[in-house]
Structures are given as C-alpha cells and as structure tokens.
N, C-alpha and C positions, 0 to 999 in steps of 0.2 A: 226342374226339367221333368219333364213326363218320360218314363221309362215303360210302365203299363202299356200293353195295348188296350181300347177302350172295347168294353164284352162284345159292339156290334160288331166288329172287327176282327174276333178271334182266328178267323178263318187266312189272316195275312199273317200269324204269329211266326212262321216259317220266313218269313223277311228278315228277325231278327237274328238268326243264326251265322256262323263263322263270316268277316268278309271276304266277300269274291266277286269278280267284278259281273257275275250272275246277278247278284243282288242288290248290288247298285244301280244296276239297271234296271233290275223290274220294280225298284222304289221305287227307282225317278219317274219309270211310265205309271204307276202306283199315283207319285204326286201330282205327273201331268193330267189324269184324267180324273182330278177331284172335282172340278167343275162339270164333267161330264157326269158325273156319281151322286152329284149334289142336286143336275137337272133329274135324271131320272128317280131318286128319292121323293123329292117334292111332286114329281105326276102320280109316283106312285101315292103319294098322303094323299093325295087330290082323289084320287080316283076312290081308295078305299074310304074316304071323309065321305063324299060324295051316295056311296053305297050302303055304306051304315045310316047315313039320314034318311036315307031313302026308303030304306030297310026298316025304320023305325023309333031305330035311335034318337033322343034328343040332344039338340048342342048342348046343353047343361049337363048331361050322361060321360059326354065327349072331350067339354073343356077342361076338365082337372087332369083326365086320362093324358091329354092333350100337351097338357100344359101351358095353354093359351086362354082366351077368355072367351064364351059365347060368340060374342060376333066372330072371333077369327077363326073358331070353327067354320062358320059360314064363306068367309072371306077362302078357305084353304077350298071347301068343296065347292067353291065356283071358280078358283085358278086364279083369286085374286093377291098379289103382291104385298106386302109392307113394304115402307120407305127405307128399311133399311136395306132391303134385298135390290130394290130398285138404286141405289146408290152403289151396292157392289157392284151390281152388273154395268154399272156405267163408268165405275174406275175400272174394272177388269177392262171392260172395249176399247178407253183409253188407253191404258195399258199395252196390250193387245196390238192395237193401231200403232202408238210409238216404235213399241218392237220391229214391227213390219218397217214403217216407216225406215230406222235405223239399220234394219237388215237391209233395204234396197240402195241405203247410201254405204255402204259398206263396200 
C-alpha cells in the first residue's frame, strides 16, 4: 500500500493529518476531481509539447524527457489520444451513465 505521497503532489500532504471529518471531505472532493485534474494536465502537456516543437525542440530532444517515443511526442502536441485513454474514457461514461441511470430509479 502506498503511504508516500507522490513529489507532484506534495502540496496535498496536509490531507494526511489527524482524522476529522474536514479531511474526509476534502479527499473525497480531492478524489472526485481526479478526472477533472487529469483533463486539464493532459491540455496542459499538449500545449507546452506543442510550444517546445514549435520553439525548436525536436521530438527526439522530447521523447526520453517524455517518456514516450517520437511519434507520441507528436501525437501529445496535436491533442491526439492512445487507445488506452480512449477506453477509460469510455468505461468512465459508462460508468457515469449507470450511476445516473441508477440514481433516477432510486
């Protein structure tokens, strides 16, 4: 079990302090808007991908930094998806929808 918070993160380290139902709370909104955190990261790689090529940079400069390979350099600064992101976002809608669904027969 992961007890660490991860270094990007430090700045929530105060979550993990005494419980109180303060902090339960502001996890849970914490965990509710991990997808909302995860859209705007990804605009954000996009945009600065996007301005380093632009700027000069080559995807070779970028992929290791990256951690992806040339093309998906290119793939990130034109706002294009892997299949795998397209498959979460398509269980999460499901998902999503169920809930609704399940909340209106409730």
């Amino acid at each position: 079990m992961m007890t660490e918070l991860p270094a990007p993160f430090a700045n929530l380290a105060h979550l993990s302090a005494d419980p109180t139902v303060e902090q339960v709370r502001a996890l849970t909104l914490a965990l509710k808007a991990v997808p909302d955190l995860q859209k705007w990261l990804r605009h954000q790689r996009e945009i600065t991908t996007r301005g380093l090529l632009d700027g000069g940079k080559t995807a070779a400069e970028l992929a290791p930094v990256m951690e992806v390979g040339k093309q998906r350099v290119y793939d990130i600064a034109s706002g294009h998806v892997n299949s795998a992101t397209l498959a979460r976002r398509a269980k999460a809608k499901a998902e999503a929808e169920a809930e609704a669904e399940a909340g209106e027969q409730s």
